[in-house]
Residue frames as qw, qx, qy, qz and C-alpha x, y, z in Angstrom:
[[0.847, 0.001, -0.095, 0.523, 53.73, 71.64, 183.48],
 [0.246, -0.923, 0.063, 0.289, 55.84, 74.48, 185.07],
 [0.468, 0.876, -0.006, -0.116, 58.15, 76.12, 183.52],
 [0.892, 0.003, -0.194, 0.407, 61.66, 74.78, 182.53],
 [0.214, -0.931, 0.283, -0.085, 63.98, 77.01, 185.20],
 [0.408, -0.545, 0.724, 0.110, 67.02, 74.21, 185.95],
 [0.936, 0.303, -0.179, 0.019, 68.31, 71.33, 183.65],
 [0.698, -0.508, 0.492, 0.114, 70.77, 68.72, 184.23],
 [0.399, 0.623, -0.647, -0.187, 73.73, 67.31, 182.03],
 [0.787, -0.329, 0.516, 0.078, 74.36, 63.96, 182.47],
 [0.727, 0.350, 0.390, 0.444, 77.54, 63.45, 180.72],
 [0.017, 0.928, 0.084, -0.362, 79.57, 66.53, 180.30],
 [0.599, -0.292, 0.404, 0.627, 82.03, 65.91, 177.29],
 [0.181, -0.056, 0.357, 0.915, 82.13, 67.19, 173.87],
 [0.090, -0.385, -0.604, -0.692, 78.58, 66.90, 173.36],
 [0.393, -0.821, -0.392, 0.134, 76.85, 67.60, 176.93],
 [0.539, -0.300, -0.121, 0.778, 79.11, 69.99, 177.20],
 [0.145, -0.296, -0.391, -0.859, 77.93, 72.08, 174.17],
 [0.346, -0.786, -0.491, -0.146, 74.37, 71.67, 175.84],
 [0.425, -0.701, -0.408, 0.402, 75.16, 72.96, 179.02],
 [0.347, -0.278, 0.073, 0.893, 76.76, 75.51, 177.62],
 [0.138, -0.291, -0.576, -0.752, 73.87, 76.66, 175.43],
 [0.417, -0.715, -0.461, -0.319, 71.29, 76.71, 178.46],
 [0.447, -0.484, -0.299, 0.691, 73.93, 78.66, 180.98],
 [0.034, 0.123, 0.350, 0.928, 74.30, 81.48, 177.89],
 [0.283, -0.583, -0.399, -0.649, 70.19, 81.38, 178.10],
 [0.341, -0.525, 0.271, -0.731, 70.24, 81.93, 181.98],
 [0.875, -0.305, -0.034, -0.374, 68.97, 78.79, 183.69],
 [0.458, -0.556, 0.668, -0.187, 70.98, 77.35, 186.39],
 [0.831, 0.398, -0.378, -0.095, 72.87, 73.97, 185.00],
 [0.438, -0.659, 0.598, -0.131, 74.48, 70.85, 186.44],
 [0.859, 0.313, -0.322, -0.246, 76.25, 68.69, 185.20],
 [0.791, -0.456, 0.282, -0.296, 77.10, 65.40, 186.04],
 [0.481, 0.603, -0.625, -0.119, 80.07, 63.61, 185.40],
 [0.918, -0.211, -0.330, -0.057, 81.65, 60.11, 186.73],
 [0.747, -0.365, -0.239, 0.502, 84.27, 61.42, 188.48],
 [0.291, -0.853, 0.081, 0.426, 85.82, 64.60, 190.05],
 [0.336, -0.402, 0.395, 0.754, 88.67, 64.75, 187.26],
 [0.163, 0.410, 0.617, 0.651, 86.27, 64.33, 183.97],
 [0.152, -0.832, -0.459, 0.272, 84.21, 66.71, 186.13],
 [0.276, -0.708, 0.198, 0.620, 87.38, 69.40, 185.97],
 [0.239, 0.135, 0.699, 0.660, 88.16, 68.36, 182.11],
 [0.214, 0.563, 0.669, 0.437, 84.39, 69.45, 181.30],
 [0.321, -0.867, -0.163, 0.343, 84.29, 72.39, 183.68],
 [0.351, -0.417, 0.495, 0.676, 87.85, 73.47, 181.26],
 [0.378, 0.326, 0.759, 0.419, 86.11, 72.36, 178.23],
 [0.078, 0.799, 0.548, 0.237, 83.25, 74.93, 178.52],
 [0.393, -0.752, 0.063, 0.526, 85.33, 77.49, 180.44],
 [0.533, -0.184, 0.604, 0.563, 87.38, 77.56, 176.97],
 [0.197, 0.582, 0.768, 0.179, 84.31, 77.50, 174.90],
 [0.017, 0.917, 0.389, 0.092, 82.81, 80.56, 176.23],
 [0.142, -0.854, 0.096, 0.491, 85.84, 82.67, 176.78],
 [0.394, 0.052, 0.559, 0.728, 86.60, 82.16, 172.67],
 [0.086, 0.777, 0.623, 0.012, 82.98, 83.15, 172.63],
 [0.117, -0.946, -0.115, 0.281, 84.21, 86.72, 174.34],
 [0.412, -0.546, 0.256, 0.683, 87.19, 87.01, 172.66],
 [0.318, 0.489, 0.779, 0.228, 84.82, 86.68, 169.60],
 [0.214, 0.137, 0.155, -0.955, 82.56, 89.39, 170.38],
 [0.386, -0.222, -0.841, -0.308, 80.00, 86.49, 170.84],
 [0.498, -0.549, -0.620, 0.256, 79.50, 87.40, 174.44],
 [0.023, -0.812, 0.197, -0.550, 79.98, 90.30, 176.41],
 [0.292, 0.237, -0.782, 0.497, 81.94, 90.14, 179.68],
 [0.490, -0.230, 0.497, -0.678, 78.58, 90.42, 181.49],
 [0.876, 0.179, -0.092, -0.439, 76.79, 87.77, 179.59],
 [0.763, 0.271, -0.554, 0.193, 80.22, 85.52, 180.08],
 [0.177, -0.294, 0.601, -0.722, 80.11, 86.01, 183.79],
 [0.567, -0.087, 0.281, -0.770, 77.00, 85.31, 184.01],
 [0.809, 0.274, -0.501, -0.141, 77.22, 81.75, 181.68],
 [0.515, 0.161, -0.738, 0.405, 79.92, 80.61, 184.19],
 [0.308, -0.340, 0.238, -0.856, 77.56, 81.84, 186.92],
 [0.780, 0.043, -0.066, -0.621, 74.87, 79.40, 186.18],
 [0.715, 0.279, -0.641, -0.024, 77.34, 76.60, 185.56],
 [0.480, -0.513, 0.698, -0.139, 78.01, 73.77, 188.60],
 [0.741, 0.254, -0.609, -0.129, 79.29, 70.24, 188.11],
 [0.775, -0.297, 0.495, -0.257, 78.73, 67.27, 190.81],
 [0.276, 0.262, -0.923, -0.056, 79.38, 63.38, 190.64],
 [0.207, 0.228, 0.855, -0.417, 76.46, 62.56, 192.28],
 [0.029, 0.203, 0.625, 0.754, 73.10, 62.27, 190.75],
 [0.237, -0.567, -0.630, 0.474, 71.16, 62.95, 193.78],
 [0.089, -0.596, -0.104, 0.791, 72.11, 66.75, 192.93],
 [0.103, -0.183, -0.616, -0.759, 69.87, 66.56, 189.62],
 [0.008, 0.367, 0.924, -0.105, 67.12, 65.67, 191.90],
 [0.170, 0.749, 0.109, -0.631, 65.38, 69.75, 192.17],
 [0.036, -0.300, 0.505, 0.808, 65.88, 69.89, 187.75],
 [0.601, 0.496, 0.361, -0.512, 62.77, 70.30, 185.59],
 [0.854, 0.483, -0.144, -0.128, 64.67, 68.98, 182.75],
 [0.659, -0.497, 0.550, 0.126, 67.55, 66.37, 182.58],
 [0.659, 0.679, -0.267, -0.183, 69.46, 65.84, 179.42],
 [0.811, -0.331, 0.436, 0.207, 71.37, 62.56, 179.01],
 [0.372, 0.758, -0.505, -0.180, 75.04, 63.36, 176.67],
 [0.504, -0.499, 0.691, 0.140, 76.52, 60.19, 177.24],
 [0.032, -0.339, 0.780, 0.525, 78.41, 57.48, 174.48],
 [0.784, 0.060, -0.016, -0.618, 75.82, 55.89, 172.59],
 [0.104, 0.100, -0.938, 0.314, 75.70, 52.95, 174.61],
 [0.685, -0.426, -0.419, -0.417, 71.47, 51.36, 174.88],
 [0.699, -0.243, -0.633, 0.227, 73.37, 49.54, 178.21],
 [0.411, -0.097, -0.308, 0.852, 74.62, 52.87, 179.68],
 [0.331, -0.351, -0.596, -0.642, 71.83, 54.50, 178.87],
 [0.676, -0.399, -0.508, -0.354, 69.16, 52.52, 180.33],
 [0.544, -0.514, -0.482, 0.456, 71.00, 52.59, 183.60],
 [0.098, 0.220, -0.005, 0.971, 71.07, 56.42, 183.34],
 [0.235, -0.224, -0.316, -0.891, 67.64, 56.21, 183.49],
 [0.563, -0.580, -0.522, -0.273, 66.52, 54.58, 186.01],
 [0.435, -0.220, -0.461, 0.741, 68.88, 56.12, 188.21],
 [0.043, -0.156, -0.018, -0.987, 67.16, 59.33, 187.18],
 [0.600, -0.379, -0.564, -0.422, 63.75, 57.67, 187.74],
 [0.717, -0.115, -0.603, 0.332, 64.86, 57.58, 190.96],
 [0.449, -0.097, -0.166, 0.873, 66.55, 60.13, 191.93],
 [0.000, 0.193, 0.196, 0.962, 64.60, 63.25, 189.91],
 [0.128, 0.282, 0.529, -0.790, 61.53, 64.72, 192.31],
 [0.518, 0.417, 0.203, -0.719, 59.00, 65.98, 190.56],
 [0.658, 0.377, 0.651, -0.001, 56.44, 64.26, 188.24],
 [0.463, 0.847, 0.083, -0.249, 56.39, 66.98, 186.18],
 [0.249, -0.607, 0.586, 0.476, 60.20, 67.06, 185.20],
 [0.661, 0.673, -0.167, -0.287, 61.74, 66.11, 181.69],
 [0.677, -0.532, 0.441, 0.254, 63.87, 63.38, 181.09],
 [0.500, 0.782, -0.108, -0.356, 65.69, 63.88, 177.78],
 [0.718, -0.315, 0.481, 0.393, 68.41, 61.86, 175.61],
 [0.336, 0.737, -0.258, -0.526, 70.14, 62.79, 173.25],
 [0.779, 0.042, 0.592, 0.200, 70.83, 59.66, 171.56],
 [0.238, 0.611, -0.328, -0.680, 71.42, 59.73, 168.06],
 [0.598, 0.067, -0.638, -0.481, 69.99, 56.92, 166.62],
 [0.115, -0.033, -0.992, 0.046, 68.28, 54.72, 169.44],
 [0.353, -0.634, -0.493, -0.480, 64.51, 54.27, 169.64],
 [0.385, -0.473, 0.227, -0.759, 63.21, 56.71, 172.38],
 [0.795, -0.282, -0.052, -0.535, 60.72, 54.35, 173.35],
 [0.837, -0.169, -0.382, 0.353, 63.43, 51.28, 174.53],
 [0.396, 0.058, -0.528, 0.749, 65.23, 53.67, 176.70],
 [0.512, -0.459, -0.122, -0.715, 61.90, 55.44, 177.83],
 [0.878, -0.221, -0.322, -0.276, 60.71, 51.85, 179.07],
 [0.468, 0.030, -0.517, 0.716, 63.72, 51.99, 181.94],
 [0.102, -0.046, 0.304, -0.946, 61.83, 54.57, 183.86],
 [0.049, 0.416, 0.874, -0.245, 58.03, 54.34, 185.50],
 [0.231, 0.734, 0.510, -0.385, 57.40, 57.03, 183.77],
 [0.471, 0.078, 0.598, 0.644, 57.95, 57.00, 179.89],
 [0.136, 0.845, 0.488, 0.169, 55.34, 59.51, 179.31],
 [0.152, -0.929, 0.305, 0.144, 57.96, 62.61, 180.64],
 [0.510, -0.304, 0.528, 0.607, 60.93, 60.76, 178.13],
 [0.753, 0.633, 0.144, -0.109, 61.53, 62.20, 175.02],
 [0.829, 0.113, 0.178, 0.518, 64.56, 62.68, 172.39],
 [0.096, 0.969, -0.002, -0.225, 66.27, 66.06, 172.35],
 [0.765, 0.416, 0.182, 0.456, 69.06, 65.18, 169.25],
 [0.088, -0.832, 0.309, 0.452, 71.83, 68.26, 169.53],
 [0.874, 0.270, 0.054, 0.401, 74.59, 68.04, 166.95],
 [0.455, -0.681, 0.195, 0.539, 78.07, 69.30, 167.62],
 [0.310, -0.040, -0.682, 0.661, 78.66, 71.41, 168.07],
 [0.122, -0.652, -0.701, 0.261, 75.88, 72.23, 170.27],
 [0.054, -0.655, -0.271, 0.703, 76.44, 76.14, 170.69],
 [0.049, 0.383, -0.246, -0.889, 76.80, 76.40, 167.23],
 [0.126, -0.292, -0.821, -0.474, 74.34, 73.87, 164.98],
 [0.308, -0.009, 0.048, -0.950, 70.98, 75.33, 164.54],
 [0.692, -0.110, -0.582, -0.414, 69.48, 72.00, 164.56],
 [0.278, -0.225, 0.866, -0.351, 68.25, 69.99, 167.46],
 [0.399, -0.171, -0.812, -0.390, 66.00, 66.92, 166.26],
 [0.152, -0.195, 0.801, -0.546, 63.18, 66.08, 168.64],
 [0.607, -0.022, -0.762, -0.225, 61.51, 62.50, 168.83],
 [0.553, -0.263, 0.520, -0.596, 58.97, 61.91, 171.37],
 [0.096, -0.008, 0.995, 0.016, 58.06, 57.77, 171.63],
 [0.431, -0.366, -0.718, -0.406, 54.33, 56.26, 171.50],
 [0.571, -0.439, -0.596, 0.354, 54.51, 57.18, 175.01],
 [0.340, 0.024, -0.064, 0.938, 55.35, 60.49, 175.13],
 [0.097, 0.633, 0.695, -0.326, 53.24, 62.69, 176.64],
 [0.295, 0.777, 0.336, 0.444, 51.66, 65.53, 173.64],
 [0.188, -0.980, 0.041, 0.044, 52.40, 68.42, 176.56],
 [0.784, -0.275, 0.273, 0.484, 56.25, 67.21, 176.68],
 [0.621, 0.279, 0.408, 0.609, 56.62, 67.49, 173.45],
 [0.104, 0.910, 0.146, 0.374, 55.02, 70.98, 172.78],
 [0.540, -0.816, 0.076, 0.193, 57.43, 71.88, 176.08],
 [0.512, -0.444, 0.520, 0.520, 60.54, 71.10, 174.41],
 [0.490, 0.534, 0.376, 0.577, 59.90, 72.06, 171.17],
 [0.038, -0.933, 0.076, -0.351, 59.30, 75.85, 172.45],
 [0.685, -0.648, 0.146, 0.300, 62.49, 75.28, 174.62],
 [0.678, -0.039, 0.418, 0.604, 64.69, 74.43, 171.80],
 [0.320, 0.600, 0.322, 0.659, 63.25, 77.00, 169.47],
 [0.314, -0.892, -0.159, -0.285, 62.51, 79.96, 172.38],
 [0.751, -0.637, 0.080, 0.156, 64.92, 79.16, 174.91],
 [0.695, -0.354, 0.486, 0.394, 67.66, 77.99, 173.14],
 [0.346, 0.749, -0.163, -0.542, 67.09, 79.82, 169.80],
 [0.385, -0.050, 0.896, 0.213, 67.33, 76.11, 167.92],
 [0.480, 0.308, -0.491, -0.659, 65.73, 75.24, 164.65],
 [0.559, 0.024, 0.691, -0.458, 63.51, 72.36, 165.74],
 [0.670, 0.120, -0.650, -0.339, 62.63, 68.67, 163.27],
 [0.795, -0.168, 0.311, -0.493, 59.78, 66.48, 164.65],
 [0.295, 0.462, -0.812, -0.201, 61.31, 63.13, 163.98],
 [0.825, -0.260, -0.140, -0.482, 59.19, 60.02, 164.26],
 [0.490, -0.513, 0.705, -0.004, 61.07, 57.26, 167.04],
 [0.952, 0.248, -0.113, 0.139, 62.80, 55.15, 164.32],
 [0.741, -0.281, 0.317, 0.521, 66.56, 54.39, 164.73],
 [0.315, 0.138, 0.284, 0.895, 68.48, 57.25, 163.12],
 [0.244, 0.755, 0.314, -0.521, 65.23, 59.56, 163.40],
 [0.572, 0.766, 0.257, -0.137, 65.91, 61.81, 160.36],
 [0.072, 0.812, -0.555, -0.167, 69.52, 63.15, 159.99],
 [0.452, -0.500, 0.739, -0.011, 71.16, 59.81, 160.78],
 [0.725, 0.378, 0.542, -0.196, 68.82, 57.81, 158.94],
 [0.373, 0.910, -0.184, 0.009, 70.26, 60.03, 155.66],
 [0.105, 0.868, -0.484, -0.038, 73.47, 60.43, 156.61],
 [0.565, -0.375, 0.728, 0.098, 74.93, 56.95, 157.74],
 [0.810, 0.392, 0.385, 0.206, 74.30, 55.17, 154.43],
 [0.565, 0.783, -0.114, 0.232, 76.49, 58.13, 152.62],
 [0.083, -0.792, 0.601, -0.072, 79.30, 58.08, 154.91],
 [0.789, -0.072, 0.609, 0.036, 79.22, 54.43, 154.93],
 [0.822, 0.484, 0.185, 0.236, 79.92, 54.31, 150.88],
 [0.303, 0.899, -0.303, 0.090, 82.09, 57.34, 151.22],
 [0.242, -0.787, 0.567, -0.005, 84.00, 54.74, 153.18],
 [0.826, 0.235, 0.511, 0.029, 83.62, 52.29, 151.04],
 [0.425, 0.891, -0.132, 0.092, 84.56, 54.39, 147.88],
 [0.255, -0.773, 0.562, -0.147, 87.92, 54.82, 150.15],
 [0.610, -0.137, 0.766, 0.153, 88.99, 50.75, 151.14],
 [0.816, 0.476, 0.322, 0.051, 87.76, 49.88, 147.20],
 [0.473, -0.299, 0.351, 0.750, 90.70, 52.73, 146.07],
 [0.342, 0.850, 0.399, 0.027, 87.81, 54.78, 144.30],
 [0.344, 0.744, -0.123, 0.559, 90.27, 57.95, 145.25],
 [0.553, 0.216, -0.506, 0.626, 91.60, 59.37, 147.78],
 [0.258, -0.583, -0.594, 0.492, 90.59, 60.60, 151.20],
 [0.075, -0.413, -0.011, 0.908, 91.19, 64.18, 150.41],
 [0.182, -0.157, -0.686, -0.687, 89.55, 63.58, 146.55],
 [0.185, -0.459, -0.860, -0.125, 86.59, 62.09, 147.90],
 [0.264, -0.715, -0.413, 0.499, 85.85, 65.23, 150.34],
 [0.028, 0.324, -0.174, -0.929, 86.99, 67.66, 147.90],
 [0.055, -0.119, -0.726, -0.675, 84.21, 66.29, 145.89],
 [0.214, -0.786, -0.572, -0.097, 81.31, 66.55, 147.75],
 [0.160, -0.638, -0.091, 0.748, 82.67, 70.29, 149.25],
 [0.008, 0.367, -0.399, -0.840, 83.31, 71.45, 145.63],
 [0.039, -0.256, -0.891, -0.374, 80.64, 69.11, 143.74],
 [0.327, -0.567, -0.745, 0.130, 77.90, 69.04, 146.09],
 [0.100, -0.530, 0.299, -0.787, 78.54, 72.61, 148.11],
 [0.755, -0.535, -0.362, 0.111, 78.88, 70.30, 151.91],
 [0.349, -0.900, 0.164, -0.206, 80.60, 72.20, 154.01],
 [0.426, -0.525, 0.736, -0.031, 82.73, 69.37, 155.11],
 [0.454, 0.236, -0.763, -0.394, 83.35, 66.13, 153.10],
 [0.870, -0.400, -0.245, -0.148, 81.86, 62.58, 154.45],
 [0.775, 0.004, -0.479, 0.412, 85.44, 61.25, 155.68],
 [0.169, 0.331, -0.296, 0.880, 86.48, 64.31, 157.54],
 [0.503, -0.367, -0.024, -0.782, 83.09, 64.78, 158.99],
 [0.936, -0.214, -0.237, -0.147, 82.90, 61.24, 160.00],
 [0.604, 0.149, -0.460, 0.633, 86.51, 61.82, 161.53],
 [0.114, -0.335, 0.324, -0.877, 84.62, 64.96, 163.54],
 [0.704, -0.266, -0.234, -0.615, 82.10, 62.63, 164.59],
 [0.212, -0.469, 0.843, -0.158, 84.38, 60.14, 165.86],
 [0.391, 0.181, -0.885, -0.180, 84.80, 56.31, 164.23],
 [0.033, 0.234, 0.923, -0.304, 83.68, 54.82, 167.27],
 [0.276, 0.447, 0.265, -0.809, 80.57, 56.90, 167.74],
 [0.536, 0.317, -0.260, -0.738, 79.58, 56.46, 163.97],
 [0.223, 0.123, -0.960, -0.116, 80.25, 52.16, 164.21],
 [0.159, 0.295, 0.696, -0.635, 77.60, 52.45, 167.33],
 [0.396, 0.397, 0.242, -0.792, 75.26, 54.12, 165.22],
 [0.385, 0.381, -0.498, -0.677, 75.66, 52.57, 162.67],
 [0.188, -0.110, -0.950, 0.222, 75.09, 48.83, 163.84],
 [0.200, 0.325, 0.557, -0.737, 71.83, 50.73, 165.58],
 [0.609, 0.396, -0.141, -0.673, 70.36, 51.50, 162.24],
 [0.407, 0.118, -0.874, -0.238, 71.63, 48.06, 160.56],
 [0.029, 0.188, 0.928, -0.320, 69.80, 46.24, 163.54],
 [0.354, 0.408, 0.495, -0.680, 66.56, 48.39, 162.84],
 [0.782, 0.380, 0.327, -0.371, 66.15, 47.47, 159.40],
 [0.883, 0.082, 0.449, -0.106, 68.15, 45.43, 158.08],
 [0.663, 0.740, 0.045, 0.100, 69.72, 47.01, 154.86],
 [0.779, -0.106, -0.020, 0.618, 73.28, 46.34, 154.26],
 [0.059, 0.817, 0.379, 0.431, 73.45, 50.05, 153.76],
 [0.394, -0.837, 0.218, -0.311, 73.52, 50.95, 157.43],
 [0.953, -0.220, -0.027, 0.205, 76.10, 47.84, 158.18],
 [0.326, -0.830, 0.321, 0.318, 79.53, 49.23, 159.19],
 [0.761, 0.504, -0.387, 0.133, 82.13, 48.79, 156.51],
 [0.888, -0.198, -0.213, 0.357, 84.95, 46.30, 157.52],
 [0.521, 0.386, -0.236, 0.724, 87.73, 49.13, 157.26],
 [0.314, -0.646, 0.116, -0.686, 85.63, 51.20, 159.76],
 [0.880, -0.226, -0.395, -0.136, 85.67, 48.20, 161.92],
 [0.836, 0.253, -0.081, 0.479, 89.18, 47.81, 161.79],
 [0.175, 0.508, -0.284, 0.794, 90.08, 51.70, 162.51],
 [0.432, -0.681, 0.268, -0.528, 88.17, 51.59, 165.61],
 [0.932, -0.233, -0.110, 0.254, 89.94, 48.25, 166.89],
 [0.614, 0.275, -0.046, 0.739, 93.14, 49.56, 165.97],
 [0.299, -0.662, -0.412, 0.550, 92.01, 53.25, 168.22],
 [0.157, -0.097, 0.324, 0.928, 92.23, 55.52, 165.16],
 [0.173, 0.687, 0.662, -0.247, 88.48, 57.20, 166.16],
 [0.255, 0.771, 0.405, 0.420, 89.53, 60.33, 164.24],
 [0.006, 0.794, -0.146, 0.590, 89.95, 64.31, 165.57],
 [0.593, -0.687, 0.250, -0.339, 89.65, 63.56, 169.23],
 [0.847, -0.445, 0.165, 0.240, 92.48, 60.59, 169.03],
 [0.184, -0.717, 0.548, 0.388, 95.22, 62.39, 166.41],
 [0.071, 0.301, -0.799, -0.516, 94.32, 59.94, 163.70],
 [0.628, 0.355, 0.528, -0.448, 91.40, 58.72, 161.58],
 [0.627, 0.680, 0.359, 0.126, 91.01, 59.63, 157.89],
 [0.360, 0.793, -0.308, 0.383, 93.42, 62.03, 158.27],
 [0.677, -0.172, -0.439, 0.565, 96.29, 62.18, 160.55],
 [0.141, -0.886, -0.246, -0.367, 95.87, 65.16, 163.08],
 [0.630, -0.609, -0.177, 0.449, 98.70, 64.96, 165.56]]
């Protein structure tokens, strides 16, 4: 397998975005693909933003932030992934949206050798592999946002996955992309998720029962526990929708009321209160 020189985005918002940013910073020419010309300009702002906090950091230098936005292009067509030796899919975590990702890329992407990657975050590899003629180049490459800055990328090759793949994108993520790198066997929720949805699910339980209070509950695992971030808050930076999806993914893979959405989480995403990214969740952010 040659070496990984281009990669595609498909899907350039909060989380393809972080990718693509993270493999323009290492040097390797990046395109990403959006559904239209204006979310095209929105993620093309997004990462533009990104990396010039970076420089104003003294994360970058001005050559090394030249050169990031250098590397960066962004299409609507997926035709122009077709020349990429690896293809990372960021979109919502949708199995239906997905699975037509992937065989458009099956399609589209040239060479046998290429990678086709998803980041899902809790669906089995091996049902969105099985869209494409050639499930042996799909595996799971798990980011978590943000991308440029978590040191963790999960990665979950299928029953199908070929052994070179994997060894390819593990030294990407840990060489390339200077990632901290958990083999995760293809179950629903792989390893983080698997963990984490059952405790933000009670912390939001704990919450509708009137255990305590949003803020209590998060000051207790920050100050109890030493988490960085509490469950609610964290599950407001994850966004409502986003965690109902996953969660419903793990309940359907085995079964334990555990991973079943609580009603109240239900309820906030009917009602459009997904958290940070709409101005109200667990807290109120506007």
């Amino acid at each position: 397998m040659m070496g990984i020189q281009k990669v595609g985005i498909v899907g350039g918002g909060q989380m393809g975005g972080g990718v693509a940013e993270l493999t323009a910073k290492a040097g390797l020419a990046t395109v990403v693909r959006e559904v239209s010309p204006e979310a095209a300009e929105r993620s093309s702002g997004g990462i533009r933003n990104s990396l010039d906090r970076a420089l104003e950091r003294g994360k970058l230098d001005e050559a090394a932030h030249a050169s990031a936005l250098g590397n960066l292009s962004f299409t609507t067509d997926m035709a122009d992934l077709a020349d990429c030796d690896l293809v990372v899919e960021a979109v919502v975590e949708s199995y239906e949206l997905k699975a037509g990702i992937f065989r458009e890329l099956d399609e589209v992407v040239a060479s046998p050798d290429a990678v086709l990657a998803t980041n899902t975050s809790s669906i089995p590899i091996i049902d969105i592999a099985m869209n494409t003629g050639r499930p042996e180049r799909v595996i799971g490459m798990h980011f978590f946002n943000p991308a440029p800055v978590m040191k963790l990328v999960e990665v979950i090759p299928s029953v199908r996955t070929d052994d070179e793949v994997t060894r390819v994108v593990t030294a990407f993520a840990t060489d390339v992309l200077d990632k901290v790198v958990v083999a995760a066997k293809d179950r629903a929720g792989f390893v983080v998720n698997m963990l984490l949805v059952p405790y933000l699910n009670a912390a939001m339980r704990m919450y509708a029962d009137g255990h305590a209070s949003a803020a209590d509950i998060d000051n207790g695992m920050k100050l109890g526990a030493a988490h960085p971030m509490g469950p609610l808050e964290l599950s407001d930076m994850i966004g409502l929708d986003t965690m109902m999806l996953v969660a419903e993914t793990l309940f359907a893979e085995y079964g334990d009321d555990f991973y079943l959405p609580p009603p109240l989480l239900r309820r906030m995403v009917a009602a459009g209160h997904l958290g940070r990214k709409t101005g109200q969740g667990f807290y109120d952010y506007s």
